[in-house]
C-alpha positions as CSV (number, residue, x, y, z in Angstrom):
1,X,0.0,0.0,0.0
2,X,3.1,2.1,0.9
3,X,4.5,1.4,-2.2
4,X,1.5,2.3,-3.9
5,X,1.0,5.8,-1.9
6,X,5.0,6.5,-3.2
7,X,4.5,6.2,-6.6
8,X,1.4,8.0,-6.9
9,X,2.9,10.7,-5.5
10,X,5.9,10.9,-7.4
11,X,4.0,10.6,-10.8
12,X,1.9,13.6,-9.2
13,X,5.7,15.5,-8.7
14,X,6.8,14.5,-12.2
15,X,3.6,16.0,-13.7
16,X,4.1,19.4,-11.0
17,X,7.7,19.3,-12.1
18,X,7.1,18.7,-16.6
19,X,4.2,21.4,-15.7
20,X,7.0,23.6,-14.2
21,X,9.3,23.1,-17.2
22,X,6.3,23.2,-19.9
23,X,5.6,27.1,-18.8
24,X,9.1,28.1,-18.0
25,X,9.9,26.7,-21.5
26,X,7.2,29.0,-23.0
27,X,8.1,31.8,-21.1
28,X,11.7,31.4,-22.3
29,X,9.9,30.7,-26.1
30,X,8.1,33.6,-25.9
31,X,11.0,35.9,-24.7
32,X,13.0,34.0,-27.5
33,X,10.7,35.1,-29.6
34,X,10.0,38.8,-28.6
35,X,13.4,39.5,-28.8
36,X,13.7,37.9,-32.7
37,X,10.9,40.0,-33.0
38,X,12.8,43.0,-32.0
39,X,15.8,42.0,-33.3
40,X,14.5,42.1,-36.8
41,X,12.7,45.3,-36.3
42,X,16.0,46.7,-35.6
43,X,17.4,44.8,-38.6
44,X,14.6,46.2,-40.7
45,X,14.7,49.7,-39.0
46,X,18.4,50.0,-39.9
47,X,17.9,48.7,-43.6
48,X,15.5,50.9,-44.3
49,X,18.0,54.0,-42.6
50,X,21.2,52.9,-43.9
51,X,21.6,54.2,-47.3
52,X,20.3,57.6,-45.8
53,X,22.7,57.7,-43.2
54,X,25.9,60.5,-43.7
55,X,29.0,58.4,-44.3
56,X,31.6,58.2,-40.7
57,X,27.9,59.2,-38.5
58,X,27.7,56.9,-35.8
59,X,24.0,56.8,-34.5
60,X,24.2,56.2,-31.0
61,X,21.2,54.3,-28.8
62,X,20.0,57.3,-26.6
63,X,19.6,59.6,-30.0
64,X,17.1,57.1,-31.4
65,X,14.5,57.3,-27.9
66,X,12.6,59.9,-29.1
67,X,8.3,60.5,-29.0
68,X,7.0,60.1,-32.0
69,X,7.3,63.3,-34.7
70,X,10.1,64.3,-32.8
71,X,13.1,65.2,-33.5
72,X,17.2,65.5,-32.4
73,X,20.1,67.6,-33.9
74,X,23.6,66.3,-33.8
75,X,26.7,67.9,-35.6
76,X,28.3,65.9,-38.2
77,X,31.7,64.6,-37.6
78,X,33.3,66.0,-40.3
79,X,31.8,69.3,-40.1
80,X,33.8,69.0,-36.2
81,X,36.9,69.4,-38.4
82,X,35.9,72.6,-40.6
83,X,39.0,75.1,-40.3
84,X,36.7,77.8,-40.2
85,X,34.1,76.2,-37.8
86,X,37.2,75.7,-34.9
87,X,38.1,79.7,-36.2
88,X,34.2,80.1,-34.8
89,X,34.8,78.4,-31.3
90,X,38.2,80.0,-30.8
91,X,36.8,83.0,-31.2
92,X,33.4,82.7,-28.9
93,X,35.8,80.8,-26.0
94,X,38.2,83.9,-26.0
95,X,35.7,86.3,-25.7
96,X,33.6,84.8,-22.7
97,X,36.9,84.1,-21.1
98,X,37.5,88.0,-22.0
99,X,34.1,88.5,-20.6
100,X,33.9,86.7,-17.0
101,X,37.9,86.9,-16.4
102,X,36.5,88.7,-13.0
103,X,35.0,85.9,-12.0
104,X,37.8,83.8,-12.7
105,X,35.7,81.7,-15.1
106,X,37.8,79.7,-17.6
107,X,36.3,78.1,-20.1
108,X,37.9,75.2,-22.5
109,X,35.0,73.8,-24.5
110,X,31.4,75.1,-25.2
111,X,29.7,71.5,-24.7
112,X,31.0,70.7,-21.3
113,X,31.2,73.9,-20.0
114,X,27.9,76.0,-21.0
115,X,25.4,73.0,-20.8
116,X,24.5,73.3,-17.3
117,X,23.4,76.8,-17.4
118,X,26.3,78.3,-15.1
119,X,28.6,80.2,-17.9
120,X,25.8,81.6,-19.7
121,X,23.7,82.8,-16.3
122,X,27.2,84.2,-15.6
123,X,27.5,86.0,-19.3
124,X,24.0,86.9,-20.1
125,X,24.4,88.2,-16.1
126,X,27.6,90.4,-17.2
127,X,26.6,91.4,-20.7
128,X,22.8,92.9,-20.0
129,X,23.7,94.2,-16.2
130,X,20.7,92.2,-15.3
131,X,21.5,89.9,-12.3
132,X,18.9,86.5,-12.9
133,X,17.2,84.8,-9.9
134,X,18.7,81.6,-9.6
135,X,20.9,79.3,-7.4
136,X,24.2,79.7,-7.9
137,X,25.6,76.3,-7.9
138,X,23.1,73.4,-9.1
139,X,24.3,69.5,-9.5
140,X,21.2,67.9,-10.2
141,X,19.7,67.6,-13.5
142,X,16.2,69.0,-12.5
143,X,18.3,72.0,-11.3
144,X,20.6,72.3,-14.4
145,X,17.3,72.6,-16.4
146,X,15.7,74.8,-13.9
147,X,18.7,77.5,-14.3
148,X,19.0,77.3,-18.1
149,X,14.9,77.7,-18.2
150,X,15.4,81.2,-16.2
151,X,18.2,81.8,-18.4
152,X,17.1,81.1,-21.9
153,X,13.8,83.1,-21.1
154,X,15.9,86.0,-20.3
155,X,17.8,85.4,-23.4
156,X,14.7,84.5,-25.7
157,X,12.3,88.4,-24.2
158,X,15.8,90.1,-24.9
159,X,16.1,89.0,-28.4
160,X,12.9,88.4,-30.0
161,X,12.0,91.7,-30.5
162,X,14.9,91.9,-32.6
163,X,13.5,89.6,-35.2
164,X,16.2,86.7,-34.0
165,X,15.2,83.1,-34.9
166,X,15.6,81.3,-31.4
167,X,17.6,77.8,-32.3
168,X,17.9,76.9,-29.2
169,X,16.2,75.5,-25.8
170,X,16.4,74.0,-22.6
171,X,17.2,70.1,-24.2
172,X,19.1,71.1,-26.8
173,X,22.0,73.0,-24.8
174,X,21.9,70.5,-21.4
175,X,22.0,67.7,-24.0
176,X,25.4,69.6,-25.0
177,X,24.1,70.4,-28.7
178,X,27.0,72.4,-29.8
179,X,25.4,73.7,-32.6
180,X,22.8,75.1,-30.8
181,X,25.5,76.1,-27.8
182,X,27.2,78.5,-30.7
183,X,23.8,79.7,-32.0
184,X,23.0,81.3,-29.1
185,X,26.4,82.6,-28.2
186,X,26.5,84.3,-31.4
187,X,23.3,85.8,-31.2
188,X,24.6,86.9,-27.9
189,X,27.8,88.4,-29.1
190,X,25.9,90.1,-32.2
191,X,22.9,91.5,-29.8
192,X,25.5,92.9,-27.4
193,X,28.2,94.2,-30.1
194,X,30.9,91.9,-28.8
195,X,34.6,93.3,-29.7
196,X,35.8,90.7,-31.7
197,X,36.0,89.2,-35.0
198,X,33.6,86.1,-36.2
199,X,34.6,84.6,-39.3
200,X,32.3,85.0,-41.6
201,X,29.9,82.2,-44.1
202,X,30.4,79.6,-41.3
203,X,28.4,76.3,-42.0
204,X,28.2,73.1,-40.6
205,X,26.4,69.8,-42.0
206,X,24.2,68.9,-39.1
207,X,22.1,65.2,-38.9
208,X,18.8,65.8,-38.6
209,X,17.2,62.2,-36.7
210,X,13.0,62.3,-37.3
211,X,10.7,59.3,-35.1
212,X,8.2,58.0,-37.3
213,X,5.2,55.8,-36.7
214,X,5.9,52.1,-35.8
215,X,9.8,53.2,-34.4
216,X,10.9,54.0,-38.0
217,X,14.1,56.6,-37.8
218,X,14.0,58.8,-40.7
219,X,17.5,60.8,-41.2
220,X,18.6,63.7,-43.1
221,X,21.9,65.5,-43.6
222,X,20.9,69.7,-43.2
223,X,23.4,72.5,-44.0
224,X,23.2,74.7,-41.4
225,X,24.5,78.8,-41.3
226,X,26.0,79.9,-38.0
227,X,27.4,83.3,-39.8
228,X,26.8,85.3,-42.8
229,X,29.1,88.3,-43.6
230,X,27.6,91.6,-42.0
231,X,28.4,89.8,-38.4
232,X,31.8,91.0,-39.2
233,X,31.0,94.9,-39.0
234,X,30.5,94.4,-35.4
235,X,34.5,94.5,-35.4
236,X,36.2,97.0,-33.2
237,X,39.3,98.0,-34.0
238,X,41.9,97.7,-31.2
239,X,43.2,101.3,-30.1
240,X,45.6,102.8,-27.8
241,X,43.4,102.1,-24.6
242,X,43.8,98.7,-25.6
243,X,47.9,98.4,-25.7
244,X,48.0,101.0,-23.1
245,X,46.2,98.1,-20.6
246,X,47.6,94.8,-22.1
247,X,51.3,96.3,-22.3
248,X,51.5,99.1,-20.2
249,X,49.6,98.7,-17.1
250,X,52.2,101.4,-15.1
251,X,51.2,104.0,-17.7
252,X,47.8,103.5,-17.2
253,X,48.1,104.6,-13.6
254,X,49.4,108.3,-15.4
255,X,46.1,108.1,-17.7
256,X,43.8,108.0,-15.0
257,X,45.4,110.6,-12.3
258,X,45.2,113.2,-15.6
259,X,41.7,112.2,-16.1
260,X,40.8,112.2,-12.4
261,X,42.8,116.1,-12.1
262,X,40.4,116.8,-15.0
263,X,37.4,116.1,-14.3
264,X,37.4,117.3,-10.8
265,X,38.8,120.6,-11.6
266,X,35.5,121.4,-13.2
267,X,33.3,119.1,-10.9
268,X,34.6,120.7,-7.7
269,X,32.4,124.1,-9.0
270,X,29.3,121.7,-8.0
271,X,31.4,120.6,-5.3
272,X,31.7,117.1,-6.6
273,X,35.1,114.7,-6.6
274,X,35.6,111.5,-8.7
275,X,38.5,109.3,-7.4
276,X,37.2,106.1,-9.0
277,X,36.8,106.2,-12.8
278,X,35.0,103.2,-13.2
279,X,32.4,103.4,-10.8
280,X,31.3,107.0,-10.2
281,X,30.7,107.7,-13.6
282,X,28.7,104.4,-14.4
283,X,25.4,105.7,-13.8
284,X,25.4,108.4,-16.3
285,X,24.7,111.4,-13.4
286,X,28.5,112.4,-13.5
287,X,29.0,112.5,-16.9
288,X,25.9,115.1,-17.5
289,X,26.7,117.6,-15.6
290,X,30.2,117.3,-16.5
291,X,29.1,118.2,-20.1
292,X,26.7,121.0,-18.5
293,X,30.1,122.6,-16.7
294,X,32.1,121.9,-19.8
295,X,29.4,124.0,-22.4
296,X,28.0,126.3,-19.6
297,X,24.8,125.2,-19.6
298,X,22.4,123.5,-16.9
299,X,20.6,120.3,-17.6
300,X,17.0,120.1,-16.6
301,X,16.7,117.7,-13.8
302,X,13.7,116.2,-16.0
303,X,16.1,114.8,-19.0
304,X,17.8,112.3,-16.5
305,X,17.6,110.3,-13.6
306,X,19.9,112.0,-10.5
307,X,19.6,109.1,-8.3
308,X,19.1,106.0,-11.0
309,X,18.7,102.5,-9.4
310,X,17.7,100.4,-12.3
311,X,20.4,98.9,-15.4
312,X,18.0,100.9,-17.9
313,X,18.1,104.3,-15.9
314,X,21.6,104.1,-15.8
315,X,22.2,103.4,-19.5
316,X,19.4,106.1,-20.0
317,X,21.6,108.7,-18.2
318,X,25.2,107.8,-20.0
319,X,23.0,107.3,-23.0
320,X,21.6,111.5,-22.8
321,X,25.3,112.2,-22.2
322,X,26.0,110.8,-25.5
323,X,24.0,112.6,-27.4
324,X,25.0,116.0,-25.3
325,X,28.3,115.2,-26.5
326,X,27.5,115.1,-29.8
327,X,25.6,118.4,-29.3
328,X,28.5,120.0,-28.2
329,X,30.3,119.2,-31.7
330,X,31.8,115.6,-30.4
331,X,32.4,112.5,-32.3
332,X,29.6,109.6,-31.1
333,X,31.2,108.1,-28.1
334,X,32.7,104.4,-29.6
335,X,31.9,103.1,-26.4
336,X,28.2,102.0,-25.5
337,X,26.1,103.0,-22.6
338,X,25.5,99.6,-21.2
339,X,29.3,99.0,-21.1
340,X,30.2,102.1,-18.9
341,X,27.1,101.3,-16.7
342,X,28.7,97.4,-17.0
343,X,31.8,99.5,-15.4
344,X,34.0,98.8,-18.4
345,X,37.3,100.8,-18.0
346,X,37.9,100.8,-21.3
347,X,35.0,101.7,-22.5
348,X,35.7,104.7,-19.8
349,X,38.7,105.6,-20.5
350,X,37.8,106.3,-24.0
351,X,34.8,108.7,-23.2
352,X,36.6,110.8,-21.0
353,X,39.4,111.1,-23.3
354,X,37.1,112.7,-25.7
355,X,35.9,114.9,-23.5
356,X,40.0,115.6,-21.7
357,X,41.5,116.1,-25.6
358,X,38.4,118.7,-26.7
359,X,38.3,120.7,-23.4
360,X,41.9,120.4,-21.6
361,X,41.7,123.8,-22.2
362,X,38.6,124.9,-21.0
363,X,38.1,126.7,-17.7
């Protein structure tokens, strides 16, 4: 009986156990046969994208996860090469260097360095005077994207108006799209007047990557502009200010006391003093009623702002002196208003040098 019992019960185990195996094999079939599935879809999708694929561009896995009808832009490889194109990055590196040297920000290459948000909050920051609401340091994703949203808004209100075309946004730059990165530097540089050079009829090939219906990647190879020839009439021409404070720093020192003797000897009749350059004449205020004294006239308190607190009074202020300079018979000022309210020495220098070469003389 026993002996009975025992078999029953391992024919019952056998029949657990082949049950066991019977849906684990399926399972593993129908994994087997999923992934064929896939497998072949791939196959298919890359058949049918191959011959439209740029020759040397290397489609990687995370450019081909995109939502359906959309879209992602990546720079050719060959285009990474263009003589002209590395002229183009040089150039844009050198001047935000140039730009943020004060806040000892170094800057070696646009993708790793401006995707997170920091460099441009820090050059949109110095360039426009305005000073953006956001943390300072960010490390998390969420927080990159956060800062370059505030940023690229800024950017976007500041430039539209001007008729730009905005190729750029908040995925394009944190996914380190250096096209996109140079776009909206020189946009940047042309909006704000930049002092430098930008070679001109610069084009990259870019790969365009589309998501069609049923996972189908359709690719296309895009000519892209970054410049076109009137960028270069942005150009300033070095001048003596310029050797004077990368060669001759000592000599500077004797520019500025003959300024400073200047300007206060007719500033004192208001009972004014300047002993900083740079600052006290960044608002504007200074610089009117030094051109009042200078052509013995008094400025209505109405055409200016006396006690400014805002970037655009300020710029509104140097901006009247200006044109009272030219007024009085004066060159236009090569300097801009938002770069002596940006407390530009330079920039400066070069105004009140107009004014200490056309009235040394005055009393």
């Amino acid at each position: 009986m026993s002996g009975n019992t025992s078999a029953t019960t391992q024919s019952a185990k056998m029949k657990k156990d082949e049950s066991f195996l019977g849906k684990l094999g399926g399972t593993l079939a129908r994994r087997k046969k999923s992934k064929e599935v896939s497998d072949l879809r791939e196959e298919g999708k890359n058949a049918i994208n191959a011959p439209m694929l740029p020759t040397g561009t290397d489609i990687h896995p995370e450019d081909t996860l995109l939502e359906e009808n959309a879209e992602r832009i990546m720079l050719d490889p060959t285009s990474r090469e263009n003589l002209k194109f590395k002229d183009l990055l040089k150039v844009l590196i050198d001047w935000i260097n140039s730009e943020l040297e004060e806040d000892r920000i170094i800057v070696k290459d646009l993708e790793e360095d401006c995707y997170d948000g920091q460099v441009l909050q820090k050059l949109f920051e110095k360039l426009s005077g305005r000073k953006l609401n956001v943390a300072e340091v960010t490390q998390s994703e969420i927080g990159q994207k956060q800062k370059l949203q505030t940023v690229l808004e800024a950017v976007n209100e500041l430039l539209r108006p001007h008729s730009w075309t905005i190729e750029w946004n908040v995925d394009s730059i944190h996914s380190k799209n250096l096209v996109a990165i140079v776009y909206l530097l020189v946009a940047l540089a042309m909006h704000f007047q930049a002092p430098i050079r930008l070679p001109e009829h610069v084009s990259v090939k870019v790969v365009v990557v589309k998501q069609k219906r049923e996972g189908i990647l359709q690719t296309a190879l895009v000519t892209k502009e970054l410049t076109i020839v009137f960028f270069v009439l942005f150009y300033k021409e070095r001048d003596a200010f310029d050797t004077l404070l990368d060669h001759a720093p000592d000599k500077l020192n004797v520019v500025k006391t003959s300024l400073i003797t200047f300007v206060n000897k007719h500033l004192n009749k208001l009972n004014l003093e300047v002993t900083e350059l740079e600052s006290q004449f960044a608002d504007g205020v200074y610089l009117i009623l030094l051109m009042g004294l200078l052509e013995d006239y008094f400025v209505p308190l109405y055409n200016f702002f006396l006690t400014p607190e805002s970037f655009e009074q300020k710029v509104h202020n140097v901006a009247f002196a200006f044109e009272l300079m030219q007024d009085g018979g004066l060159k236009k000022p090569k300097a801009r208003p938002e770069d002596v309210v940006n407390l530009n020495l330079k920039s400066t220098l070069r105004v009140l040098y107009n004014l200490f070469t056309n009235y040394k003389n005055s009393d």
